[in-house]
C-alpha positions in Angstrom: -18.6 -10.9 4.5 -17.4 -11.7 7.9 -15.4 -15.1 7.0 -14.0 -13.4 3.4 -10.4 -14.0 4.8 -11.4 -16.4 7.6 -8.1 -18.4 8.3 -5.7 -16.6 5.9 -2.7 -14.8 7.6 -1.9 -11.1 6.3 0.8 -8.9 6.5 0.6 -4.8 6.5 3.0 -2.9 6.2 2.6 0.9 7.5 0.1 -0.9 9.8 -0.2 2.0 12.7 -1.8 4.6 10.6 -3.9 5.6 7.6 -4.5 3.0 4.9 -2.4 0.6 6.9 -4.2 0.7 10.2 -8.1 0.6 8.4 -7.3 -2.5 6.4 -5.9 -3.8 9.5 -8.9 -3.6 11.0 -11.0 -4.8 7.8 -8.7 -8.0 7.5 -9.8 -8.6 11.1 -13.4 -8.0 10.7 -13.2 -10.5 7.2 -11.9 -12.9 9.8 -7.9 -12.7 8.7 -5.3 -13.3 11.4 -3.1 -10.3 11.0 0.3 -9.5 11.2 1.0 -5.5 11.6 4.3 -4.5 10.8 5.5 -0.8 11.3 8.8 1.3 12.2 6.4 2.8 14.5 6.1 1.0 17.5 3.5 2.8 19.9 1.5 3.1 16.8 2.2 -0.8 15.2 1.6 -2.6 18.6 -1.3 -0.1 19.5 -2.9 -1.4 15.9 -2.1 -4.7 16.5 -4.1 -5.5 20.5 -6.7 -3.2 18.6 -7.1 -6.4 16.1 -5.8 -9.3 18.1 -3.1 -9.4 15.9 1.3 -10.0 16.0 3.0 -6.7 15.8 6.3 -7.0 14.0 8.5 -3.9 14.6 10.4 -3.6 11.0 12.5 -1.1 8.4 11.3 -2.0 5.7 14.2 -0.7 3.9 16.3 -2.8 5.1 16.8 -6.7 3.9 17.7 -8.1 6.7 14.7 -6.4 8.4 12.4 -7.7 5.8 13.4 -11.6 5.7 13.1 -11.7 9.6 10.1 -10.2 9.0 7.9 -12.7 6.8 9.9 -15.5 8.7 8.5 -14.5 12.5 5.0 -14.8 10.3 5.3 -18.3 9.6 7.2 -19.3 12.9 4.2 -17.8 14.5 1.3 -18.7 12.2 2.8 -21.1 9.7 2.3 -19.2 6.3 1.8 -16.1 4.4 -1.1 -15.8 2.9 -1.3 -12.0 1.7 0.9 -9.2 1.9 0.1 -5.7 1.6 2.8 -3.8 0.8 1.6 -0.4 1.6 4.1 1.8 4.0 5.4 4.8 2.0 6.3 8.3 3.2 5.2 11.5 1.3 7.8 14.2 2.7 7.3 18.3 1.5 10.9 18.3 0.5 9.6 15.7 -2.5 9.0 18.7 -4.4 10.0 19.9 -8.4 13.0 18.5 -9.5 14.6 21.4 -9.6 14.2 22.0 -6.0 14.3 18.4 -4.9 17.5 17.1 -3.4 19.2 13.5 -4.4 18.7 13.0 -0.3 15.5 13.5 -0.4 15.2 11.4 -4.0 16.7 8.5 -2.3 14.9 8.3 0.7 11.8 8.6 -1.4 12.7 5.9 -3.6 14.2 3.3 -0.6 10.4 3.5 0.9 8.2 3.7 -1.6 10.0 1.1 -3.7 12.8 -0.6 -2.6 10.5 -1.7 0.4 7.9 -3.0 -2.1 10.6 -4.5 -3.8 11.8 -6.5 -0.6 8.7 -7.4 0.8 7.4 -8.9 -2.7 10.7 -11.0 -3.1 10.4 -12.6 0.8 6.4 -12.8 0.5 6.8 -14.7 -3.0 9.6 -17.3 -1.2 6.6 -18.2 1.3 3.9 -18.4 -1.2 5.4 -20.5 -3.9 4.0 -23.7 -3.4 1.1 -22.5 -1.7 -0.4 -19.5 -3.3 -1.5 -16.1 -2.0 -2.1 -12.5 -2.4 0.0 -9.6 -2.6 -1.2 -6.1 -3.0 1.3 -3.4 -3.5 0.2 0.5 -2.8 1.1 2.8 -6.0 -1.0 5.9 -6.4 -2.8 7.2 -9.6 0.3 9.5 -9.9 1.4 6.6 -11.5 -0.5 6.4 -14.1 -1.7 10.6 -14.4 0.6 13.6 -14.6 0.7 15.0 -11.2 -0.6 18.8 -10.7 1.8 18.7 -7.3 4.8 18.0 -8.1 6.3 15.1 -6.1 8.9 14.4 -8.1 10.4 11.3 -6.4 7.3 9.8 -5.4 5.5 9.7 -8.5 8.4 8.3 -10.0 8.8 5.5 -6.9 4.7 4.9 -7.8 5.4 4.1 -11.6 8.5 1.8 -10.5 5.8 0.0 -8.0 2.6 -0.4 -11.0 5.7 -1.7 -13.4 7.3 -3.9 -11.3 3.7 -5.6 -10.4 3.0 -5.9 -13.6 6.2 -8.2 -14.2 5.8 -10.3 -11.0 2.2 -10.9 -11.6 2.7 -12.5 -14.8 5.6 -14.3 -13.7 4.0 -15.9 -11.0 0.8 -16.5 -12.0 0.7 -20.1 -12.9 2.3 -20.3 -9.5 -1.7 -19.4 -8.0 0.1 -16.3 -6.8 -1.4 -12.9 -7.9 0.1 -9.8 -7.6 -1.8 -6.8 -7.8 -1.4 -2.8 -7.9 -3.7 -1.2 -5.6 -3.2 2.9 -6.7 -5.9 5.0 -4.4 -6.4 8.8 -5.5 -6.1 11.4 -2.2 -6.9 9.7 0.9 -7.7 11.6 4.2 -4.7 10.1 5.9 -2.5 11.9 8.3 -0.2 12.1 5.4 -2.1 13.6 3.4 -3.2 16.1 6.6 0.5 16.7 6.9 1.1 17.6 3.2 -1.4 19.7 3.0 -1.8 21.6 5.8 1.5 23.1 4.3 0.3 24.2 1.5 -3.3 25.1 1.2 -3.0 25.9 -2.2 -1.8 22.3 -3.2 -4.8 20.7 -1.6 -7.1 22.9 -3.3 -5.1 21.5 -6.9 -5.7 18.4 -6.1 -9.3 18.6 -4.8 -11.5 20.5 -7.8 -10.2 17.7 -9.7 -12.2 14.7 -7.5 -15.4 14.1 -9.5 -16.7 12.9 -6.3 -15.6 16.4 -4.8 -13.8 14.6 -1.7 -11.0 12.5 -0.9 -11.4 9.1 -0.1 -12.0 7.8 3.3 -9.3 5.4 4.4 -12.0 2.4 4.8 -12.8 2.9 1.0 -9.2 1.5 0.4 -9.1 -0.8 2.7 -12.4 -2.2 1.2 -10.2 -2.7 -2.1 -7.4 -4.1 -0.9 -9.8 -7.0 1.3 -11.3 -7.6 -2.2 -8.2 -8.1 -4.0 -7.0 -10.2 -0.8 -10.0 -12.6 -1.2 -10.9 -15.0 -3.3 -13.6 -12.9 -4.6 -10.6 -11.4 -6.8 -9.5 -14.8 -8.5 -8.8 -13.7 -11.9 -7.5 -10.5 -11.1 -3.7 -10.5 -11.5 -0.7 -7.7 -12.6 -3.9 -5.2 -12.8 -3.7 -1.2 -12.2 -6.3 -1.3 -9.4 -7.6 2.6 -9.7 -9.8 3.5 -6.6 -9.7 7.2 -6.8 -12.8 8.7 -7.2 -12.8 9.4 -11.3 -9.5 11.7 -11.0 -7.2 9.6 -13.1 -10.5 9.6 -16.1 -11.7 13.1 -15.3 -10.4 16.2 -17.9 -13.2 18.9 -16.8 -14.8 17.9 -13.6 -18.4 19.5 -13.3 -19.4 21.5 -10.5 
């Protein structure tokens, strides 16, 4: 499937690590040009020679950030063509909500949506008339009770799957489709981080994988190229689960 994206122009956000940098790579192997956008900029421009991509340093909590953003992408390659919305932070002090501070709620909430919520709006300006594919990253948190607490970024997660939900039926007779990707655990380094904190959270979360493993970060990127390509054509406003069973699972078997 070397040409699945062969002359379409996509932007990742989160680009220098974890889900971000894999689909990178996979949008460049499908034969995408790619556009890596990242706060980080050893690890964004790093990801972006790796591809033969344009890095794009960016907050994307801020507006401004975001507009100049999606605008250097067309001044460079003429249009956006897909948009993967996928930076988000996971931090431990995301924890009950009786322990979790409105700081910390905030911040949660500014990344993991409000960023979403900016890069679909100035994505959607340079689509409309032309089409394209935006994938936003939820979680299945958003859609399952969450055994560790995260209080803010489950609720930042369910904001991201409704708010898809609205733009892609408001946009689809516009040939733009909007879609929720929500991956289940994911060996990232933010998952590592998490983790490695609290070995008793990571064994939670893992005896309920059917699979018995998290997902690789190629697995993901592997959805979101799919839901990039015209391969996904119909597929519009959907909950995209790729999660190994753990959203449908009540007993897992050993």
């Amino acid at each position: 499937m070397a040409d699945r994206l062969a002359g379409k122009v996509g932007v990742i956000t989160g680009a220098g690590s974890g889900i971000g940098l894999a689909t990178a790579r996979r949008f460049a192997a499908d034969g995408a040009r790619v556009v890596c956008a990242d706060l980080d900029a050893e690890a964004g421009m790093k990801a972006a020679e790796e591809v033969g991509g344009l890095f794009v340093a960016v907050d994307v909590t801020s507006e401004a950030q975001v507009q100049a953003l999606y605008q250097t992408v067309v001044d460079h390659f003429g249009a956006v063509d897909i948009s993967f919305n996928n930076a988000g932070i996971s931090p431990p002090d995301d924890d009950s909500i009786l322990t979790t501070g409105i700081e910390a709620w905030k911040r949660v909430q500014e990344v993991n949506l409000t960023s979403v919520y900016l890069c679909s709006k100035y994505a959607i300006t340079h689509m409309l008339g032309r089409g394209g594919s935006i994938i936003n990253t939820a979680s299945f948190v958003a859609v399952l009770g969450s055994a560790t607490s995260q209080v803010s970024y489950t609720a930042s997660k369910g904001g991201v799957l409704a708010m898809t939900r609205e733009l892609g039926v408001q946009f689809a007779r516009q040939g733009i489709r909007i879609n929720a990707l929500c991956p289940g655990p994911v060996n990232t380094p933010l998952l590592k981080e998490l983790f490695a904190k609290d070995a008793e959270r990571a064994a939670r979360r893992l005896v309920h994988l059917p699979m018995g493993r998290f997902a690789e970060p190629e697995e993901i990127a592997a959805a979101v190229a799919f839901l990039a390509s015209d391969d996904a054509s119909f597929i519009t406003a959907s909950t995209f689960l790729v999660d190994g069973g753990i959203s449908a699972a009540y007993v897992t078997p050993l």
